[in-house]
C-alpha positions in Angstrom: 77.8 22.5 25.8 77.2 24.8 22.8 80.0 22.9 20.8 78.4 19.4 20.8 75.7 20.5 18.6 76.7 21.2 14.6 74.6 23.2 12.6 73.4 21.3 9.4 75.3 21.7 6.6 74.4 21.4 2.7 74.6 18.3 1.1 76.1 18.1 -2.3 73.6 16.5 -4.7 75.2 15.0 -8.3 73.0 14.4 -11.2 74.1 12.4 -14.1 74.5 14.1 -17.4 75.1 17.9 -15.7 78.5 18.8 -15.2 78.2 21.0 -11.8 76.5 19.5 -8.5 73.7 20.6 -6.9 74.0 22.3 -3.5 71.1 21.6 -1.2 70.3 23.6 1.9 69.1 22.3 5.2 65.4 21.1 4.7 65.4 21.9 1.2 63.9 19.5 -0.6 65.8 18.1 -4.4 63.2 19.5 -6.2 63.8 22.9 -4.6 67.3 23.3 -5.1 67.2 22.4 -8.6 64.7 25.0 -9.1 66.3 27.8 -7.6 70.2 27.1 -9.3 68.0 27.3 -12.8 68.2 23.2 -13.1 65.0 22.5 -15.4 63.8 19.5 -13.3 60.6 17.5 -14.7 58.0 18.7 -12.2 54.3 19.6 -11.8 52.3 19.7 -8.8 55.6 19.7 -6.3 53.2 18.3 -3.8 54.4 14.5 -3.8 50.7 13.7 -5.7 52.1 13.9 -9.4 54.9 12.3 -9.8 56.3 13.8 -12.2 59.4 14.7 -10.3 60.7 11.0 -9.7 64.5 10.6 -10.0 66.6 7.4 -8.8 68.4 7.4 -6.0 72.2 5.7 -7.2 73.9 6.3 -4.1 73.5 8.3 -0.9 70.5 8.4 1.9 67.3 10.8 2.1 64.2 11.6 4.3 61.0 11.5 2.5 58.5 14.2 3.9 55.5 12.1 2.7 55.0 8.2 1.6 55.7 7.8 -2.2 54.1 4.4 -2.4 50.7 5.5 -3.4 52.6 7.4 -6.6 55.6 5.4 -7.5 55.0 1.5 -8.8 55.9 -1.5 -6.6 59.2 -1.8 -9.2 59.8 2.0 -8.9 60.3 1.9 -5.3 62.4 -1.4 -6.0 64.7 0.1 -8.6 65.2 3.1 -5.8 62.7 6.1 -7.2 62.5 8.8 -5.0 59.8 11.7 -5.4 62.1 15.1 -5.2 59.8 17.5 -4.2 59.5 15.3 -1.2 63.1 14.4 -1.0 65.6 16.4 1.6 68.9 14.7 1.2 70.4 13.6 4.6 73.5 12.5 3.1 75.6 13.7 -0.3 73.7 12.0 -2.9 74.2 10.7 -6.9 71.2 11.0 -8.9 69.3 9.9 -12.1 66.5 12.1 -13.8 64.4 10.6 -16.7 63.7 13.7 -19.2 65.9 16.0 -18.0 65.9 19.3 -18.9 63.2 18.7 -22.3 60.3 20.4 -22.2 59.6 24.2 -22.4 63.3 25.8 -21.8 61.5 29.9 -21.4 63.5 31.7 -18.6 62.1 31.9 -15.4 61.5 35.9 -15.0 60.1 38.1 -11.6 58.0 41.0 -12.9 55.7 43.4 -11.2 52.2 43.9 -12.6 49.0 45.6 -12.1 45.2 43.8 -12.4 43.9 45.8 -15.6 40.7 43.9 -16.1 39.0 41.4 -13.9 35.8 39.8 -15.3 33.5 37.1 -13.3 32.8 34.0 -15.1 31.0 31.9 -12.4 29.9 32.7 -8.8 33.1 31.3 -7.5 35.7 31.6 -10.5 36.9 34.9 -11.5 39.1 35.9 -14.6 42.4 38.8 -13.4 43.9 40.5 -16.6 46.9 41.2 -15.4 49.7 43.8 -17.5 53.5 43.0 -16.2 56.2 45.8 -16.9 57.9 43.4 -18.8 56.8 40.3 -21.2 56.8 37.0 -19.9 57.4 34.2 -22.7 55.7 30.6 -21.9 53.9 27.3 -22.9 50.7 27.0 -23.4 49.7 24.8 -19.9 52.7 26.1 -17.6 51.7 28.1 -14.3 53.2 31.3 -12.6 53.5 32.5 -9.5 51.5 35.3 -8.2 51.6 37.4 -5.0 50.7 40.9 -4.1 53.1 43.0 -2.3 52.8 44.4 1.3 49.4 41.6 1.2 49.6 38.4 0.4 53.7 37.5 0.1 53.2 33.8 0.1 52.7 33.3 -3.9 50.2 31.1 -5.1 49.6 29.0 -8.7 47.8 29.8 -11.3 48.3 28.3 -14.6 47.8 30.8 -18.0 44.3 30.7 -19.4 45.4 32.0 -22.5 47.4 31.0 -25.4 51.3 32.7 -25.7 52.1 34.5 -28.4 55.9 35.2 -29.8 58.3 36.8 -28.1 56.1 36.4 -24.7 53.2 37.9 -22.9 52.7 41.5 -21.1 49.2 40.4 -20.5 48.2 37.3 -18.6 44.9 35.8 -18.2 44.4 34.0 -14.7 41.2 31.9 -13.6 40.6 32.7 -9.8 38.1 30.0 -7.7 36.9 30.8 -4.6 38.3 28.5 -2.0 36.8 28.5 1.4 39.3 30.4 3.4 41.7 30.7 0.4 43.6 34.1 1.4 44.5 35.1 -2.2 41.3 33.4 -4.1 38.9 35.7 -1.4 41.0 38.6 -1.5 40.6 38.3 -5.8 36.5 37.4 -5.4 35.3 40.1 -2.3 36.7 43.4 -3.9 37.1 45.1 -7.7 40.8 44.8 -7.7 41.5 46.6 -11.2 44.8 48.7 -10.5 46.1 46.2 -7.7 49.8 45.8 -8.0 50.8 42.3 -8.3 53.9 40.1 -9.1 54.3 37.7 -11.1 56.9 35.0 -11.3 57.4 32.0 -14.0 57.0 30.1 -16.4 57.2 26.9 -13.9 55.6 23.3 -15.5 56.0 20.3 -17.7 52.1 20.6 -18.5 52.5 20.9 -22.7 50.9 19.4 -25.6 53.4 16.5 -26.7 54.5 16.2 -30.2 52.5 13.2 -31.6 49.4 12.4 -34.0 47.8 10.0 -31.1 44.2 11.4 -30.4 43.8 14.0 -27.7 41.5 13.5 -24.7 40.9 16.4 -22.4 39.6 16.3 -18.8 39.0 19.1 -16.6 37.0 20.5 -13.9 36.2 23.9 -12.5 39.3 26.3 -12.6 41.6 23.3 -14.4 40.0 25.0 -17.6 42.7 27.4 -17.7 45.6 25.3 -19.2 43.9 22.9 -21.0 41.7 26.5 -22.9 45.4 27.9 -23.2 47.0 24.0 -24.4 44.2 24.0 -27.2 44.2 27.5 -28.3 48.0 27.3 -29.0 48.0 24.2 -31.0 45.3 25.9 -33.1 46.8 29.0 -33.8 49.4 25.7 -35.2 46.7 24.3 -37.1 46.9 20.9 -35.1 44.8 18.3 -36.8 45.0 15.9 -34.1 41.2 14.3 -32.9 40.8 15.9 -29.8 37.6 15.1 -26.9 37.5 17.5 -24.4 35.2 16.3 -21.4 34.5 19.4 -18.8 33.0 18.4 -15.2 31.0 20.7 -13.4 28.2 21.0 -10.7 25.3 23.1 -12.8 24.7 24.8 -15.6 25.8 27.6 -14.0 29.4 26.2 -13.7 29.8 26.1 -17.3 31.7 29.4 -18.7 34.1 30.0 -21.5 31.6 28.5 -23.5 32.0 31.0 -27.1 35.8 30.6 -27.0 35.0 26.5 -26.8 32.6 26.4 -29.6 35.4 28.6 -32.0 37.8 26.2 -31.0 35.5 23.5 -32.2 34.7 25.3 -35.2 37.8 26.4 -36.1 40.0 23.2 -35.3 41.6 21.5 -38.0 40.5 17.6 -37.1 37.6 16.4 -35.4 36.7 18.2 -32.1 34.0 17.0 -29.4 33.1 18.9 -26.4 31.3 17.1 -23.7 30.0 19.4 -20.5 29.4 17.1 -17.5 27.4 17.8 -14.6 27.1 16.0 -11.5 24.4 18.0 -9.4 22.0 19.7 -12.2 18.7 19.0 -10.9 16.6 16.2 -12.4 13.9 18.6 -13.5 15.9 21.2 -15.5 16.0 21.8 -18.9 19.5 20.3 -19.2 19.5 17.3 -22.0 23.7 17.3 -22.0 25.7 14.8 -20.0 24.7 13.9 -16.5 26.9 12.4 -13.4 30.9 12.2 -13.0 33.6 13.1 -15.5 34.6 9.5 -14.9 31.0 8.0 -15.6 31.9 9.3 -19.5 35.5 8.4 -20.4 34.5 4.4 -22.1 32.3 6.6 -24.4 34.9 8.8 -25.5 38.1 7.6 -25.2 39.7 6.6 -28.3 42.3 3.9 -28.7 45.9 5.0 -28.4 44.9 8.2 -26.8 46.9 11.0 -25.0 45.4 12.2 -22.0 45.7 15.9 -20.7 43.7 16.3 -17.2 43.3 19.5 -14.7 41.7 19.9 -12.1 40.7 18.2 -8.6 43.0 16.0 -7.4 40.2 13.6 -6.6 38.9 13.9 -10.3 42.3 13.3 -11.6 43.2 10.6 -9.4 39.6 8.3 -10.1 40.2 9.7 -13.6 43.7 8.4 -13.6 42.6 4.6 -12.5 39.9 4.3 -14.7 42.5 5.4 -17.4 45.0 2.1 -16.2 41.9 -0.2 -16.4 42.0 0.4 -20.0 45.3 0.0 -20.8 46.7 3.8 -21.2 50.3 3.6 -20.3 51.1 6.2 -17.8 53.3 7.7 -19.9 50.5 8.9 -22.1 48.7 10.5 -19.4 49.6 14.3 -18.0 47.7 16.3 -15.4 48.3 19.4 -13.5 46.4 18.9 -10.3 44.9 22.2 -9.1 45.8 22.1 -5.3 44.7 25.0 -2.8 46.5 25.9 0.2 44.5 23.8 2.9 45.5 20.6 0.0 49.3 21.8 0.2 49.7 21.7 4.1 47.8 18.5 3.9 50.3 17.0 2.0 53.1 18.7 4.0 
């Protein structure tokens, strides 16, 4: 009896223009395995919502853990596109990445680290300091992973909130929001946690500032400040003259934070440089005489022909964001978001 059933074996996975195969584990996912053999594979939000991961499919069969449709265009899904963070091969496969291995090339590192400063910006979004034993080198808008040891072993995302600086980092900034029932955001918010022993894993991302003169439009909301703040700060320590518009959405006034280190970048930038704070739930009778309603309500004003768009946050702000963006003609090639997902959002999508 025990003999008719086979455990699964790995599939071999071959990816034109790389020499040596890619072996995949049972119910790992493309994506996956290409991470952990040190293949730099485009990727971003490595929940299927991003697609930023898309490869072809040239030969061979997979299961898809979640539908690609609502990511991938009609003549995508024709020419064979599969998303590989949702792909588990279920058959040796041939593959075709666009963009393979460009990008930020920093080595991926593990490095313990202790919280040496932790400073509340918002009621729900705190700032952890944290000093690793060893420097991490990055781009300004990748992410790391962070756990605590003995606590919280599952590692979560958190993109840098600061800018790098040569020959790497021994001290990240992190931007911490409260989620409700977020393990790691509540154990960060309920306690002081300066001296905590962390670790800290990465760079992980294609979130960067592309190499182009096209005007910059920003987007974020909440938290999603973090890589766009660190995206910005590093092209001005490069004296980037690009245009940029940086639109923030938030609740109330007192969402808004980080607001000194925005008005030097204003001041300081080399081109022209507009901040625009929106709220959506400032009450009618404050003193508030800024931008009113939904991130979304505000991008016709701003958006300048021929733009490149950088978005974090929400992935419902990103995604109405996103189609407002296609309605006017930005290729989706020009358009780049990290989508700040928390855990309840990742087992959704699983």
């Amino acid at each position: 009896m025990f003999g008719l059933f086979k455990a699964a074996q790995p599939k071999t996975v071959h990816i034109e223009g790389l020499s040596a195969p890619l072996q995949v584990n049972p119910k790992e996912t493309i994506l996956q395995a290409a991470l952990r053999q040190g293949v730099r594979f485009p990727h971003s939000c490595r929940v299927g919502g991003c697609a930023s991961c898309k490869c072809q499919l040239k030969s061979g069969k997979v299961k898809e853990l979640t539908e690609s449709a609502y990511v991938l265009s009609d003549q995508e899904l024709a020419d064979g596109y599969v998303l590989a963070c949702q792909a588990v091969p279920k058959t040796d496969l041939a593959i075709r990445v666009d963009n393979l291995g460009s990008g930020p090339t920093h080595p991926v590192i593990k490095s313990a680290g202790v919280i040496t400063q932790a400073q509340r910006h918002t009621h729900d979004i705190v700032e952890l300091i944290v000093t690793l034993d060893e420097p991490m080198a990055y781009a300004a808008g990748q992410y790391a992973l962070l756990s605590v040891p003995g606590l919280i072993e599952e590692p979560r995302s958190y993109s840098f909130a600061s800018a790098p600086l040569q020959g790497g980092n021994r001290t990240l900034h992190f931007f911490v929001r409260a989620v409700p029932g977020g393990l790691m955001s509540n154990w960060a918010q309920q306690h002081n946690r300066i001296g905590a022993s962390v670790r800290v894993e990465g760079p992980f991302g294609d979130f960067y500032l592309r190499e182009s003169a096209q005007p910059i439009l920003c987007i974020a909301g909440g938290s999603g400040l973090a890589p766009i703040k660190a995206l910005l700060e590093d092209a001005l320590a490069f004296k980037c003259p690009r245009p940029v518009t940086f639109l923030f959405g938030a609740r109330t006034q007192r969402d808004l934070y980080c607001l000194d280190e925005i008005q030097t970048l204003a001041r300081e930038w080399a081109g022209d440089f507009r901040f625009v704070p929106v709220l959506s739930e400032e009450p009618a009778d404050s003193d508030w005489s800024g931008a009113r309603g939904l991130v979304t309500d505000h991008i016709d004003a701003h958006l300048q022909p021929h733009s490149q768009i950088y978005m974090c946050g929400p992935p419902a702000m990103l995604d109405a964001a996103e189609a407002q963006l296609r309605t006017r003609d930005i290729p989706a090639e020009e358009i780049f978001s990290d989508k700040f997902l928390d855990k309840s959002a990742l087992a959704k999508s699983a």
